[in-house]
Kinemage of the C-alpha trace (Angstrom):
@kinemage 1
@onewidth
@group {chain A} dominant
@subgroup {mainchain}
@vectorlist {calphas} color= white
{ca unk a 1} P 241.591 -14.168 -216.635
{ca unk a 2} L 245.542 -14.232 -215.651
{ca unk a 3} L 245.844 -11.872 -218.716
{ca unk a 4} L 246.940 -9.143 -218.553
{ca unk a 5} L 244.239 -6.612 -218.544
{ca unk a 6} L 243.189 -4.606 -221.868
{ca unk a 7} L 242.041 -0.879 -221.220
{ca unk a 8} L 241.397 2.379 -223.303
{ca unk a 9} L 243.249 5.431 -223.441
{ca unk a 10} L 241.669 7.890 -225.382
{ca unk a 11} L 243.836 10.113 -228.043
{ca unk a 12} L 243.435 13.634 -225.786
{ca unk a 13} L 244.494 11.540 -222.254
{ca unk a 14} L 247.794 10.096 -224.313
{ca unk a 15} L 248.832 13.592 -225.674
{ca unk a 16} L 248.120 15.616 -222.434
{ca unk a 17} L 250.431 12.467 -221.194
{ca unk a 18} L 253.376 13.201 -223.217
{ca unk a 19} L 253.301 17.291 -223.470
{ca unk a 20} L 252.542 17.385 -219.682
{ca unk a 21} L 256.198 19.022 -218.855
{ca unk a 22} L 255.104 21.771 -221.647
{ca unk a 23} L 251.590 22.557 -219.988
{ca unk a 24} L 250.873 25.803 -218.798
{ca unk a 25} L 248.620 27.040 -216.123
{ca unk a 26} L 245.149 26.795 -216.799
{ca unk a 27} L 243.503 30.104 -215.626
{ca unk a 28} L 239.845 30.272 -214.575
{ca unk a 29} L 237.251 31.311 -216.793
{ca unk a 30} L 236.159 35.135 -216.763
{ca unk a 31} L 232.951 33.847 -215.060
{ca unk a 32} L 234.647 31.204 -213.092
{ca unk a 33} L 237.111 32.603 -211.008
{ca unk a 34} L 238.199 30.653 -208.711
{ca unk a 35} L 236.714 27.106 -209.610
{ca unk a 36} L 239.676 25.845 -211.375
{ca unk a 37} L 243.410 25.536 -209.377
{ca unk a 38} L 246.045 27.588 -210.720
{ca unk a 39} L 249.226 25.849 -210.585
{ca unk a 40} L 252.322 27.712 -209.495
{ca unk a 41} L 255.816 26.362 -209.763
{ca unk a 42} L 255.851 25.116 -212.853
{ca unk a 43} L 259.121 23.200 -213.595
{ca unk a 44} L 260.211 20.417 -216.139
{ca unk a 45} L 260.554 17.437 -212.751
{ca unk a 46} L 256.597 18.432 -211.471
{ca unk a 47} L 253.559 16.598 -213.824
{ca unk a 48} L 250.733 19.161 -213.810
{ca unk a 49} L 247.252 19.063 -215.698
{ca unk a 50} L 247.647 14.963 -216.016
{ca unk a 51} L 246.225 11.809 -214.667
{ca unk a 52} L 248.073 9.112 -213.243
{ca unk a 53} L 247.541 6.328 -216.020
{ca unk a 54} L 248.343 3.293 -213.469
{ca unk a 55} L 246.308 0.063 -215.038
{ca unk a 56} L 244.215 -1.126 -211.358
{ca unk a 57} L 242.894 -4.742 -211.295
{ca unk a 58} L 238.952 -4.590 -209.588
{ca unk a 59} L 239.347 -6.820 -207.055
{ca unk a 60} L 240.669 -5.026 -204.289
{ca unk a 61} L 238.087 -2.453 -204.861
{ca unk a 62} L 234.950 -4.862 -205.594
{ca unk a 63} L 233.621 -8.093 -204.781
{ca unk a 64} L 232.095 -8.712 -208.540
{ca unk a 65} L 231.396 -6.613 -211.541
{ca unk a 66} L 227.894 -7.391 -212.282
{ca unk a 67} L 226.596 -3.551 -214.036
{ca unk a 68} L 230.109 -3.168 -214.377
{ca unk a 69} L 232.599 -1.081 -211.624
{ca unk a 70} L 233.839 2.584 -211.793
{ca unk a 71} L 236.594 3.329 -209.264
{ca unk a 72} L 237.653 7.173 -209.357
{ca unk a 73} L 240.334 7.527 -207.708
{ca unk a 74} L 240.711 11.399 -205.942
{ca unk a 75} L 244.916 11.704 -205.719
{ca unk a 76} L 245.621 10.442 -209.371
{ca unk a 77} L 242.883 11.917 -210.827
{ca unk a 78} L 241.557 8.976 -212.739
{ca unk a 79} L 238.831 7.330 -213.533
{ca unk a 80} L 238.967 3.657 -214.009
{ca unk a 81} L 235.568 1.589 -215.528
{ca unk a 82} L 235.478 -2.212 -216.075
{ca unk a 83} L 232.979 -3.378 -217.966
{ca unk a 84} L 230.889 -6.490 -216.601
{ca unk a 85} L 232.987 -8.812 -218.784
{ca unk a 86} L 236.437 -7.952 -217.573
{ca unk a 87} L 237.511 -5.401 -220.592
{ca unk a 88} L 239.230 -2.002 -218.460
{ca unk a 89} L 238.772 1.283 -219.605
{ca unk a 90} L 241.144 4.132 -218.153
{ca unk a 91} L 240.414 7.992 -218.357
{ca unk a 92} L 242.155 10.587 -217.148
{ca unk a 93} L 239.284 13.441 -214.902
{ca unk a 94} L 239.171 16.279 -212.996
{ca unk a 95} L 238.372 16.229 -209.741
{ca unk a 96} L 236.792 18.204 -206.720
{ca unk a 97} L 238.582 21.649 -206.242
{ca unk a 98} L 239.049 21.166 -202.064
{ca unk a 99} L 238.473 18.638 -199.634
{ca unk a 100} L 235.320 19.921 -198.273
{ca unk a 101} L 233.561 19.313 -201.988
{ca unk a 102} L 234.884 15.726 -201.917
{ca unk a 103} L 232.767 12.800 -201.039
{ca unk a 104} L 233.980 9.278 -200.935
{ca unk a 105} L 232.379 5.949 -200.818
{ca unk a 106} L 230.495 3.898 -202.392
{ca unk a 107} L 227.291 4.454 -204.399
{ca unk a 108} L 226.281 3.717 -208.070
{ca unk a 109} L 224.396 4.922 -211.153
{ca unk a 110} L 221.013 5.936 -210.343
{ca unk a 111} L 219.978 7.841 -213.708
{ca unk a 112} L 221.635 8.218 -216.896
{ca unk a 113} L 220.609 12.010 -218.627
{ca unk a 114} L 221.934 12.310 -222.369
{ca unk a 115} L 221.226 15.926 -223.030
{ca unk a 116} L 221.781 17.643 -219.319
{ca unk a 117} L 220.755 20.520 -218.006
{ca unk a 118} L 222.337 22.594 -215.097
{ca unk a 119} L 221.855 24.293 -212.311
{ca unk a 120} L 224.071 25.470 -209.395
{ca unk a 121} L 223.472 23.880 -205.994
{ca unk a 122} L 222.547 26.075 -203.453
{ca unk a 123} L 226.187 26.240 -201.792
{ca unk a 124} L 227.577 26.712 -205.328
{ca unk a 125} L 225.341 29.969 -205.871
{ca unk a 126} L 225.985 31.098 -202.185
{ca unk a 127} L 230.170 31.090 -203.188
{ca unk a 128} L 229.339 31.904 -206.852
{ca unk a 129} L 226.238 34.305 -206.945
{ca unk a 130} L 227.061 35.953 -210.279
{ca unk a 131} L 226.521 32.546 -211.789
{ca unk a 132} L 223.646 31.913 -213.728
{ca unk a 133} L 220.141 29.902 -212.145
{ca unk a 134} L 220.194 27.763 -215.605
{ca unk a 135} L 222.039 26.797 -218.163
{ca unk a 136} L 220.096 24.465 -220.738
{ca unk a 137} L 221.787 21.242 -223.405
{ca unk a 138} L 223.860 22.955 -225.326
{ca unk a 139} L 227.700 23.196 -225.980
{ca unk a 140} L 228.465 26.075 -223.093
{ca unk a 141} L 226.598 23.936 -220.282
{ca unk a 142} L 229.243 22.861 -217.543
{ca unk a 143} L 227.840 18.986 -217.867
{ca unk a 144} L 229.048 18.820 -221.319
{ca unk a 145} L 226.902 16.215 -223.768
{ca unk a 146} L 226.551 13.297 -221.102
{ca unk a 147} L 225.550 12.882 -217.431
{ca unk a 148} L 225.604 10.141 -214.783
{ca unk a 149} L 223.873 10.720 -211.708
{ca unk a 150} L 225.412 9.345 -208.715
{ca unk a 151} L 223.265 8.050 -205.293
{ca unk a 152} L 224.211 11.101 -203.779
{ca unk a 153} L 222.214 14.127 -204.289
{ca unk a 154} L 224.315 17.223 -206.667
{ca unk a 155} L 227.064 14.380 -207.611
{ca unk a 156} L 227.727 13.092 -211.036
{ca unk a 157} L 230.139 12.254 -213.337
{ca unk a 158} L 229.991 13.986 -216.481
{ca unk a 159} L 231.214 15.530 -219.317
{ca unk a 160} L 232.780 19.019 -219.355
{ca unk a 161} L 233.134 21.699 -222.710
{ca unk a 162} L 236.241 23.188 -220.386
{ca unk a 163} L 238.892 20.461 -221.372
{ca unk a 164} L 241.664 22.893 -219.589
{ca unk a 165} L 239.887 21.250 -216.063
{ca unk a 166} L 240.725 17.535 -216.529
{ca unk a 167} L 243.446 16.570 -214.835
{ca unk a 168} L 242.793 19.158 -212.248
{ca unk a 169} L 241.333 20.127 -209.086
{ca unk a 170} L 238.660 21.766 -211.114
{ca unk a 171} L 234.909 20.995 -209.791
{ca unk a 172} L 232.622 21.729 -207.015
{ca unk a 173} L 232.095 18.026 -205.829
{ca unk a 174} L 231.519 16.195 -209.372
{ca unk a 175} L 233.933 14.149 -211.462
{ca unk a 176} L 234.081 15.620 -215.098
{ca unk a 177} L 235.148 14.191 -218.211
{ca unk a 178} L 236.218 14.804 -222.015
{ca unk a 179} L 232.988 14.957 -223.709
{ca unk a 180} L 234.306 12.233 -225.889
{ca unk a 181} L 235.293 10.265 -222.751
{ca unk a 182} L 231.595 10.646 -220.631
{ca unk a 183} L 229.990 9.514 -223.896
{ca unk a 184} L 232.342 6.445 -224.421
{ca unk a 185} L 230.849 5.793 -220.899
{ca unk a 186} L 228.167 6.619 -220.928
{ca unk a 187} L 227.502 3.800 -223.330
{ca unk a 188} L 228.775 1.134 -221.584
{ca unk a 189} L 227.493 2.032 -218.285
{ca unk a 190} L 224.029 1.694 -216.876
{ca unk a 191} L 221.556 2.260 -214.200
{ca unk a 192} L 223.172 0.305 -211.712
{ca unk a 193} L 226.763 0.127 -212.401
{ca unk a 194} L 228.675 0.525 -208.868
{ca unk a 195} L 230.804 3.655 -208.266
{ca unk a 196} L 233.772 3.807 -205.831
{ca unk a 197} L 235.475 7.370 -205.175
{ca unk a 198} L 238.742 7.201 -203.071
């Protein structure tokens, strides 16, 4: 396939693409303080609140896509997906709030959970102790509608019902989504599909 390659943008990622000089700060929810960045220094020549929406071709980052390939990539704050026949999906994410909450590497898929539940890690409740032990399915829990769990334990990529984080360094070690954008994904992925974070 010389072609050149066809990907998805969904309708929120192209908007927050072309109003990004207008954004404003996001602040951090009354309960959250804290777990989103506050950007200072806003001006007209600095993107804030955006992805970088570079089309990647898999094969520097793969050696096949059997299960499919997601590639999240830290700096631009994207997360690209190709589907086991070639077709290349781009959405824009947020991202781990410091370098001590990222992990990079490989792992994959290892359980898909379409009505998730939370809970705060035990690090997450030592920083954050006013934060609740549970939050159930619903439309205030920080996992949004969808869930993929990664290989490593308290990582995922899922959806979030804070769209002010994506495009930000936002989470506490897990790559979030639109909730429209983790369930587009959600579908196509599977148990299996292999997951590369730089």
């Amino acid at each position: 396939m010389a072609d050149t390659p066809r990907f998805t943008i969904g309708r929120r990622a192209f908007l927050a693409a072309t109003a990004a000089t207008l954004a404003t700060p996001a602040l951090a929810q009354v309960n959250g303080a804290g777990t989103t960045e506050i950007e200072r220094e806003l001006n007209s020549s600095v993107r804030r609140n955006i992805s970088s929406f570079r089309t990647l071709n898999w094969q520097p980052y793969f050696s096949n896509l059997t299960k499919g390939a997601i590639l999240v990539d830290i700096s631009s704050r994207a997360l690209h997906y190709w589907e086991e026949n070639g077709q290349y999906h781009l959405y824009p994410c947020s991202v781990p709030l410091t370098e001590d909450l990222t992990r990079r590497g490989r792992t994959s898929i290892v359980l898909k959970d379409p009505n998730p539940d939370w809970r705060p890690t035990p690090s997450m409740k030592v920083r954050n102790p006013e934060w609740p032990d549970y939050v159930g399915p619903g439309p205030d829990n920080p996992l949004g509608t969808r869930a993929m769990h990664l290989g490593w334990q308290y990582y995922r990529i899922h959806g979030t019902h804070d769209t002010r984080k994506i495009g930000r360094r936002s989470s506490n070690g897990c790559i979030g989504l639109y909730n429209e954008h983790i369930e587009a994904l959600y579908d196509m992925a599977s148990v299996g599909t292999q997951v590369l974070l730089i």
